[in-house]
Each structure stands twice: as C-alpha cells, then as structure tokens.
C-alpha positions in Angstrom: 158.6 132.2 27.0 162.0 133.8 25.6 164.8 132.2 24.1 168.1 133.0 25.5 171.8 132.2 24.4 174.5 131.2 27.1 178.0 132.2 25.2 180.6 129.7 27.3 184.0 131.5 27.4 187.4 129.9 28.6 191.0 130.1 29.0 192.0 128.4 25.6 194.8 126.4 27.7 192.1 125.2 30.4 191.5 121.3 29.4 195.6 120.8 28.4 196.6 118.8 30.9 193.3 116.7 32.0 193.4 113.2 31.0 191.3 111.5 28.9 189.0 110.4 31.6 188.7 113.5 32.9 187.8 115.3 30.1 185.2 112.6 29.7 183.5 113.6 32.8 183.6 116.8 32.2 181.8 115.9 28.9 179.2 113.9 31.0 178.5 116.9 33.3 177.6 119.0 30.2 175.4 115.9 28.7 173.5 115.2 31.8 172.8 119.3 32.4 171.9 119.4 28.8 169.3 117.0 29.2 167.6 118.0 32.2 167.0 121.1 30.3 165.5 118.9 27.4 163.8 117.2 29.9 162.2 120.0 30.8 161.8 121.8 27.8 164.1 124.6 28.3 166.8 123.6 25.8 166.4 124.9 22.3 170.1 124.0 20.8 173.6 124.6 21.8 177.1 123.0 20.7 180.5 123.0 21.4 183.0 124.8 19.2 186.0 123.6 17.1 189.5 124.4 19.3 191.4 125.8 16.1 189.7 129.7 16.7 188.0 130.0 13.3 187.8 133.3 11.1 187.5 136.7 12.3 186.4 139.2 9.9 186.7 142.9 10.5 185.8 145.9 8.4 188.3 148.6 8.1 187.2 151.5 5.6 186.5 150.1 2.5 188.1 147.4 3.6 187.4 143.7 4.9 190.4 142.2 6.8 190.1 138.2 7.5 192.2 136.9 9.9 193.0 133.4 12.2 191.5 133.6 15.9 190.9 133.9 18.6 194.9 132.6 19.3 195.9 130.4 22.0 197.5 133.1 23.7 193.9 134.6 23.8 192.1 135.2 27.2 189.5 134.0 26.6 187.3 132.8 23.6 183.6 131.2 22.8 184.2 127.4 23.7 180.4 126.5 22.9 177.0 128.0 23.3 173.6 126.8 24.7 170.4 128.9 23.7 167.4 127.8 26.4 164.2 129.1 26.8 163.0 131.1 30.4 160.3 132.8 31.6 162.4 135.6 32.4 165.8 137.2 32.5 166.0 135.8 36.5 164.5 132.3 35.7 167.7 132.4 32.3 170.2 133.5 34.7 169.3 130.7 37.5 169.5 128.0 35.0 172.9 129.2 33.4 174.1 129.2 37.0 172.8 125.3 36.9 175.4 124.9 34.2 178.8 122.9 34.6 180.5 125.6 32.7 181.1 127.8 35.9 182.1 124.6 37.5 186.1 125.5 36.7 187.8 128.8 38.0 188.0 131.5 35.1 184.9 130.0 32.8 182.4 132.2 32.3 179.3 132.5 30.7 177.4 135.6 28.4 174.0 135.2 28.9 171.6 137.6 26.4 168.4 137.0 25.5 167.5 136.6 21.9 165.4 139.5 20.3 162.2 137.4 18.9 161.7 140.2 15.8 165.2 138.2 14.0 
C-alpha cells in the first residue's frame, strides 16, 4: 500500500464571513471524513494549518532570503494536509474526491504520492 499526501489549497479570504456555526460544520465535515478514513485504515496523519502564512525561505546565490507568507492577498495557499494510504494512484485520487475540501468552489486539492525510499 502507498502513502499519499492531499495538500488542501484555498482562497485565504474563503471562511471570512461564515459564522461560527458554520464554520463548525464545516469542521465536522472534515472530522467525520477523517474518521472514516481511520476507520478504515487509510488515514496516516494530516492537520490543519495556522492562518498567519508562516515563513518562506528562498535561496538566492549565496544567499538565503526569509520572508512572511503566503499574504492574504495570495491565491491560494496550503490550508492543511491529509497523507492516507491507497492501493493505487486511482484508489488516492477517489478517496481525495471523498474529501469535504472540494466541497466549496475554488478549493482544491494536490494529491502526490509519497516516495517510500525518504
């Protein structure tokens, strides 16, 4: 079985106006797919990400640049990440359509499997 990771990209703006209960369903949607996947032993991990953007870190010549980001005024940045385990690139790709992620207009999801030699 392969491991694969399901990178959850979104409109930074996308949750701003929902209210607290809708953001809490939203919250359940994610709970309840993530633990069918337990359930049936295809989840290996995932989390979501803190809203301020991080660090980047990019190398320029001898260089190492550190910077804020991704900014709101991004398109669209990493919200959270899932890694699951599949059979096959077909049987990954069916369960990350499962996912509530793609459940909003403009979400979208990276899927890549993850190379077992790291």
């Amino acid at each position: 079985m392969h491991q694969y990771i399901l990178l959850l990209y979104e409109t930074p703006a996308a949750y701003a106006g929902l209210s607290p209960a809708e953001l809490g369903a939203i919250i359940e949607r994610y709970a309840a797919w993530a633990q069918s996947l337990a359930e049936r032993g295809l989840l290996a991990g995932g989390e979501k990400l803190v809203d301020d953007g991080g660090r980047r870190l990019l190398r320029r010549g001898d260089a190492i640049l550190a910077s804020d980001g991704p900014y709101a005024e991004a398109k669209d940045v990493i919200g959270g990440y899932f890694v699951i385990r599949a059979e096959s690139d077909a049987a990954a790709e069916a369960l990350a359509r499962e996912s509530p992620h793609l459940d909003r207009d403009g979400q979208w999801i990276e899927l890549r499997r993850i190379d077992p030699t790291s």
